[in-house]
Short mmCIF file of the C-alpha atoms (twelve columns), coordinates in Angstrom:
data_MODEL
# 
_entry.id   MODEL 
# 
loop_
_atom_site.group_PDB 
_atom_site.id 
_atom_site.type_symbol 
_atom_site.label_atom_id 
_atom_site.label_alt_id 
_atom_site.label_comp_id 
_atom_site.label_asym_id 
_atom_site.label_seq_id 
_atom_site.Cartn_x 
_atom_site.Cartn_y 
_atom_site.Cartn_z 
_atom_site.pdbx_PDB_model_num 
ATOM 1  C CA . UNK A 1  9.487   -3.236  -10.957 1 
ATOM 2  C CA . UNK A 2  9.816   -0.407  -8.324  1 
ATOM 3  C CA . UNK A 3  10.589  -0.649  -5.308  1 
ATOM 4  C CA . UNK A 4  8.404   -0.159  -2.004  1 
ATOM 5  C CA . UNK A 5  10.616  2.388   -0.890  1 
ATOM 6  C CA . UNK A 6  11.314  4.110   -4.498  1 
ATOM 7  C CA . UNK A 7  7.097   4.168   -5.085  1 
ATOM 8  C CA . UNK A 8  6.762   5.723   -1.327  1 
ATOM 9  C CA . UNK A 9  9.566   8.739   -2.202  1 
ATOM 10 C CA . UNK A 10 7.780   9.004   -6.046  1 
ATOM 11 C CA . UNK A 11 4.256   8.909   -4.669  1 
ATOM 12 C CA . UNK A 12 1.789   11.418  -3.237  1 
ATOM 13 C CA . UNK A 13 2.019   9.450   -0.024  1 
ATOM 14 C CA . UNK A 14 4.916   11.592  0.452   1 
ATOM 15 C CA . UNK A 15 3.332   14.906  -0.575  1 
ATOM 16 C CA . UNK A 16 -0.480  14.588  0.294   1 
ATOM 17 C CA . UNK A 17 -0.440  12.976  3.797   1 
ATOM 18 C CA . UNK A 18 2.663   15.787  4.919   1 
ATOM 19 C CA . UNK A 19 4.908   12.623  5.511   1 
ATOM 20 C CA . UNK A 20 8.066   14.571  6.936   1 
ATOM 21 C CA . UNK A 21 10.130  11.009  7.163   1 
ATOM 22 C CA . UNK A 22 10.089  8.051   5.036   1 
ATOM 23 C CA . UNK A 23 9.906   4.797   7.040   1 
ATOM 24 C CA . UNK A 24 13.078  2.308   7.218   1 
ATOM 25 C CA . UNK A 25 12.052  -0.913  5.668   1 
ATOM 26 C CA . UNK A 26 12.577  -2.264  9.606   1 
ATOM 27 C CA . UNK A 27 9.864   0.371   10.153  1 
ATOM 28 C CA . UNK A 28 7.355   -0.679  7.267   1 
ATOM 29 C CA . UNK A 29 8.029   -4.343  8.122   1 
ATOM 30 C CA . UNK A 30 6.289   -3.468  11.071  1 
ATOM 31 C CA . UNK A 31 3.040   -1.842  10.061  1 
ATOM 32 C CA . UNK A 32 0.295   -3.065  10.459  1 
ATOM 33 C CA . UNK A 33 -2.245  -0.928  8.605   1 
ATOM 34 C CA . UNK A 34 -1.758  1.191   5.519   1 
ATOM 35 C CA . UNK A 35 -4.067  3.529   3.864   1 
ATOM 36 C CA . UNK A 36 -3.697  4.064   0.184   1 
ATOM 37 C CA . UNK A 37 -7.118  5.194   -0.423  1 
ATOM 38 C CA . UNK A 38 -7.712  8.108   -2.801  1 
ATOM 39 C CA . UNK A 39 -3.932  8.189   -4.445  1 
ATOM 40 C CA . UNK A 40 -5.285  6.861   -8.254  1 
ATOM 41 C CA . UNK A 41 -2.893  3.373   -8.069  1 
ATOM 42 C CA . UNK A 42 -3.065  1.923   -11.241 1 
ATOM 43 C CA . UNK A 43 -0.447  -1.257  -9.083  1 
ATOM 44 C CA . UNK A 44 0.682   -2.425  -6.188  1 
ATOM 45 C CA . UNK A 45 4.162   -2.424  -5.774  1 
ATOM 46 C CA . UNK A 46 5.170   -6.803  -5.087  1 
ATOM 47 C CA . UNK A 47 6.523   -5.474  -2.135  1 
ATOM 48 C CA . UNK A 48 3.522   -4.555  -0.332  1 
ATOM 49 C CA . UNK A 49 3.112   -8.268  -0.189  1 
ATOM 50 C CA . UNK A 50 6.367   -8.617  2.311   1 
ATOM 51 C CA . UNK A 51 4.396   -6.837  5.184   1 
ATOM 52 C CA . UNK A 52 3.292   -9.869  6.776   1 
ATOM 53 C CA . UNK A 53 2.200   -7.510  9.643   1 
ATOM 54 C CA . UNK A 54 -0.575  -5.594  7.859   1 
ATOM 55 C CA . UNK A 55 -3.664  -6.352  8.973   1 
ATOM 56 C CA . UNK A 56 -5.472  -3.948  7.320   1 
ATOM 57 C CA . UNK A 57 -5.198  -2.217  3.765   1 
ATOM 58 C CA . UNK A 58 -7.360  -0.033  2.479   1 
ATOM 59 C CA . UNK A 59 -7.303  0.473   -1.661  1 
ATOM 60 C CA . UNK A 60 -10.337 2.546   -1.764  1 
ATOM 61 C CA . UNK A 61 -10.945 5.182   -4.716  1 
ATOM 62 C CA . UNK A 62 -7.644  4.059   -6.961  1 
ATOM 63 C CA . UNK A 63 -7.902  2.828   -10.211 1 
ATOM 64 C CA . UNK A 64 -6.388  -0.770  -10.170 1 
ATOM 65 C CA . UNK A 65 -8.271  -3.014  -12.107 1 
ATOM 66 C CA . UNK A 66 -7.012  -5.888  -10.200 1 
ATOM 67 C CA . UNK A 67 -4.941  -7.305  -6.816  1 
ATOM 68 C CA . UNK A 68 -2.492  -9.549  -7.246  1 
ATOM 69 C CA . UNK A 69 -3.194  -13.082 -6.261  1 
ATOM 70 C CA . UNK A 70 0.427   -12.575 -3.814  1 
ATOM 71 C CA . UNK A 71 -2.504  -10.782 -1.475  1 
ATOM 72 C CA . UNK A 72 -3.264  -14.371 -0.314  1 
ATOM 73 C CA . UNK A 73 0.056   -14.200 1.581   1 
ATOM 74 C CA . UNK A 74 -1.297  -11.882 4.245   1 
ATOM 75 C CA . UNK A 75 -3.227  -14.262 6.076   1 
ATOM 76 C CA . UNK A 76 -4.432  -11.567 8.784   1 
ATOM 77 C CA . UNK A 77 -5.164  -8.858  5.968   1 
ATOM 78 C CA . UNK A 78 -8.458  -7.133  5.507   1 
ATOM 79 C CA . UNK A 79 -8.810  -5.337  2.843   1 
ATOM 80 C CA . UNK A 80 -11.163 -2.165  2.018   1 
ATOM 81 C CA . UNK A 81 -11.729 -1.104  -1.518  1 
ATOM 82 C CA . UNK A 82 -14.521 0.861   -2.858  1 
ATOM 83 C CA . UNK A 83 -14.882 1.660   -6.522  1 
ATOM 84 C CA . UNK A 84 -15.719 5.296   -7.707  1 
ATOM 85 C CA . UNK A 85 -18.984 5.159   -8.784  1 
# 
């Protein structure tokens, strides 16, 4: 499994969103919204599931076919995710 880090670097996060600086993990730990719309995720790295912080995620236009049930762990998550039609 990658990392949360490793997927952020290998990702189009990096590229498409002109990220200059990767977050520390004390940084991401922090966050409390994340928007991975539009970036054709196929999986969610387990990490994801550490950032008891988020409160809102938004999956929108990827192409997972499923969320992991770990999602439950978020208590104060909502989560947007749209479909391509």
């Amino acid at each position: 499994m990658i990392s949360l880090m490793q997927w952020l670097k290998e990702s189009n996060i990096v590229n498409g969103r002109n990220l200059r600086v990767l977050p520390s993990k004390k940084d991401l730990i922090k966050l409390t919204e994340l928007d991975l719309s539009q970036y054709k995720i196929t999986e969610l790295p387990k990490e994801i599931f550490n950032l008891t912080n988020l409160t809102t995620l938004d999956l929108s236009w990827n192409q997972l076919t499923e969320i992991p049930k770990e999602i439950d762990n978020l208590t104060n998550l909502s989560i947007r995710f749209k479909k391509f039609v």
